[in-house]
C-alpha positions as CSV (number, residue, x, y, z in Angstrom):
1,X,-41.6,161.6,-32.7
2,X,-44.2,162.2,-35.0
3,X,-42.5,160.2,-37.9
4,X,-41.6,157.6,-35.5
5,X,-45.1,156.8,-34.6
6,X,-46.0,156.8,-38.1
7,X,-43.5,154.2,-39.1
8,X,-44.6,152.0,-35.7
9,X,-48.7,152.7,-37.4
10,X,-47.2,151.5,-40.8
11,X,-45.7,148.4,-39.1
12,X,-49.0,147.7,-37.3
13,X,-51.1,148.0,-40.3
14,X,-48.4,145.8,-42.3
15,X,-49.2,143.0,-39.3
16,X,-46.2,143.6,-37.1
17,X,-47.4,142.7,-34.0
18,X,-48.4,139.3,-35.3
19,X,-45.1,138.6,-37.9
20,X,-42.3,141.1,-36.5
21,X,-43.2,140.8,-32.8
22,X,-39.7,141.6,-31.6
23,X,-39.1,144.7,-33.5
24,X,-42.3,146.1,-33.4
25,X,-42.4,145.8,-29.6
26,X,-38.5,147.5,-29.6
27,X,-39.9,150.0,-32.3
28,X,-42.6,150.9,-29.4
29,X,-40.4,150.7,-26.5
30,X,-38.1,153.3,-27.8
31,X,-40.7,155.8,-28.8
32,X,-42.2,155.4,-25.1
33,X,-38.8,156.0,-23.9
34,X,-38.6,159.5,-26.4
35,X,-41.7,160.3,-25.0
36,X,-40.1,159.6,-21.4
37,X,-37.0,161.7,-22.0
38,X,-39.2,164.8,-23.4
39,X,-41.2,164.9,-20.2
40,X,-37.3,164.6,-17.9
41,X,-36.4,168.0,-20.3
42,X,-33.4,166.0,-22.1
43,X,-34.0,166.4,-25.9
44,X,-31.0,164.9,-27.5
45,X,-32.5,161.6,-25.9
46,X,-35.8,162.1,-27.2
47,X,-34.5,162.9,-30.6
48,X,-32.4,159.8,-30.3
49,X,-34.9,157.4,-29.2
50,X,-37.1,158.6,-31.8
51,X,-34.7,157.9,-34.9
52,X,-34.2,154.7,-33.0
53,X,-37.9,154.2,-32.9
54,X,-38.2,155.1,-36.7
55,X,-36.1,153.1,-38.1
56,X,-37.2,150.0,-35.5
57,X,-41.0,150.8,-37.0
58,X,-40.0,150.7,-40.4
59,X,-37.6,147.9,-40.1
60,X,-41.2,146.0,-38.1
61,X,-42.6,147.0,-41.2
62,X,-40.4,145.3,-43.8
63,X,-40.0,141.8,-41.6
64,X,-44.0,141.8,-41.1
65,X,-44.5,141.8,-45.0
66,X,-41.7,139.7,-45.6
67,X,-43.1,137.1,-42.3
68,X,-47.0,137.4,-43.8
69,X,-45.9,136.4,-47.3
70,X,-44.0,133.5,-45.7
71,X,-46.9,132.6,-43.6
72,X,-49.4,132.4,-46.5
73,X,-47.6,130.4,-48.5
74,X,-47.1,128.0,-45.5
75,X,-50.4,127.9,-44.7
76,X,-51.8,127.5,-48.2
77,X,-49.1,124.7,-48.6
78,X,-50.4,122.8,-45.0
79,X,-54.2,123.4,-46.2
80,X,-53.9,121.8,-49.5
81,X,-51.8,118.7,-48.2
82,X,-54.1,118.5,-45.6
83,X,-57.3,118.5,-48.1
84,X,-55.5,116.2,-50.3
85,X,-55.3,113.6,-47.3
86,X,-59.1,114.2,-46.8
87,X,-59.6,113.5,-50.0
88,X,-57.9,110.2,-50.1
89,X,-59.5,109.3,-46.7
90,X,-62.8,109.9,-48.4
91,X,-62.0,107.7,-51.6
92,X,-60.6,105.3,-49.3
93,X,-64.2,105.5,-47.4
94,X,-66.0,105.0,-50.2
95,X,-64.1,101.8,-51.3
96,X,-64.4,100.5,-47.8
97,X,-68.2,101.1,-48.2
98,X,-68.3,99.3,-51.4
99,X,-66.6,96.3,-50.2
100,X,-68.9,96.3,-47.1
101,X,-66.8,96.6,-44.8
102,X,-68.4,96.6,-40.8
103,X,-69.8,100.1,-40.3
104,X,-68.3,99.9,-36.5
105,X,-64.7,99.5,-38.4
106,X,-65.5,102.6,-40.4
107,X,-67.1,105.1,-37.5
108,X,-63.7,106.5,-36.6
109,X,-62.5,107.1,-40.0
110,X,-66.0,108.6,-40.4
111,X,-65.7,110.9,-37.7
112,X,-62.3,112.2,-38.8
113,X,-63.5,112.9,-42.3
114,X,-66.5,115.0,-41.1
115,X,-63.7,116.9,-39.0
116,X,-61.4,117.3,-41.1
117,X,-64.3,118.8,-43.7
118,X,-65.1,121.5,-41.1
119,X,-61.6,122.4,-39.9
120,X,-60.5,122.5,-43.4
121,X,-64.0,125.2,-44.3
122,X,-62.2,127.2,-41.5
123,X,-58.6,126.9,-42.7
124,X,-60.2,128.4,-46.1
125,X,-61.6,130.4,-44.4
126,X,-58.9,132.4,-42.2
127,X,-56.8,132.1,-45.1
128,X,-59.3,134.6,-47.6
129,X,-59.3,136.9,-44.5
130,X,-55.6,136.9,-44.5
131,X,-55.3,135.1,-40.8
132,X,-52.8,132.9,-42.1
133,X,-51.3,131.6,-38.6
134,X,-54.7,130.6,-37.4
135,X,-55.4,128.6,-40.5
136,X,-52.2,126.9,-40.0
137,X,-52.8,126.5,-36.3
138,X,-56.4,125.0,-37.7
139,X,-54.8,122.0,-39.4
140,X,-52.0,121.3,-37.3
141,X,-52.1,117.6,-36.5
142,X,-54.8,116.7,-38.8
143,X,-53.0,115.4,-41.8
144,X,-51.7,112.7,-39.1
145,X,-54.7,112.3,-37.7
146,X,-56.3,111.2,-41.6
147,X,-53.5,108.9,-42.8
148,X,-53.8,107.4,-39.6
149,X,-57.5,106.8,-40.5
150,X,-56.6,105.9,-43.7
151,X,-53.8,103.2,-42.5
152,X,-56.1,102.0,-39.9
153,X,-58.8,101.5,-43.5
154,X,-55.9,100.0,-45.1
155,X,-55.9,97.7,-42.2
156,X,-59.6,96.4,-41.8
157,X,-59.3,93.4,-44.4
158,X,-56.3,91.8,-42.9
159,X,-57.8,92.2,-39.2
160,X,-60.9,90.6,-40.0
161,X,-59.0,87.8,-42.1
162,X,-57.1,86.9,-38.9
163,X,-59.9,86.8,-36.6
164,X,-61.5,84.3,-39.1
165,X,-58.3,82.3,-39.1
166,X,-58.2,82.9,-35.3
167,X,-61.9,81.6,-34.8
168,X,-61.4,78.3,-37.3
169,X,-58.2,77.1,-35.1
């Protein structure tokens, strides 16, 4: 039992209960139900349930590793597309800027920039503390979000071109 709840500590410390939820929690279960069986008198359960339990814990362990490595690179793929869409929004911005375009066409995509720059300091963030699925929970949605601001950029010239044509009929 004792080596079962060391495998089931290993698994936690490895971030089981975050990236091998299902086999940690079995991995528990059956050390609670050694635990059980010891207390009703019937050891050959208990030593069951405890081998079950270790090798539940230190198969936890192994899927958590493997789930946190898969996690991080996820998450550092999602941050930096997501930064590189900020990044052209901002570009994009500055253009818009340059060309004068109506500060009223440019406070939404303004708004989502200054977003995106603080959700994205998070994201970092989370993922230097190793919190990889709340970086990528962070960003989800905003890379839409910015090439929908950038589109709707993309767009300002052409709109105001045909309410000019629209006002000279």
């Amino acid at each position: 039992m004792n080596r079962a709840q060391g495998a089931i500590d290993a698994a936690r410390a490895a971030g089981a209960e975050q990236y091998a939820a299902e086999p940690y929690t079995a991995a528990t279960a059956a050390l609670q139900q050694s635990h059980e069986a010891v207390g009703q008198r019937d050891y050959r359960l208990a030593l069951s349930r405890a081998i079950d339990a270790y090798e539940r814990g230190q198969d936890a362990a192994m899927l958590a590793a493997d789930g946190k490595a898969k996690a991080r690179s996820e998450a550092e793929m999602i941050v930096s597309t997501t930064s590189t869409a900020a990044l052209t929004l901002n570009i994009r911005l500055k253009a818009a800027e340059a060309a004068r375009l109506p500060a009223r066409d440019l406070a939404t995509p303004r708004a989502t920039a200054r977003d995106a720059a603080t959700t994205l300091q998070k994201a970092r963030a989370a993922l230097k503390t190793g919190a990889y699925l709340d970086a990528m929970e962070s960003v989800k949605g905003l890379d839409a979000r910015i090439r929908t601001q950038i589109q709707a950029i993309e767009a300002i010239p052409a709109a105001r071109a045909s309410r000019r044509a629209g006002r000279g009929r």
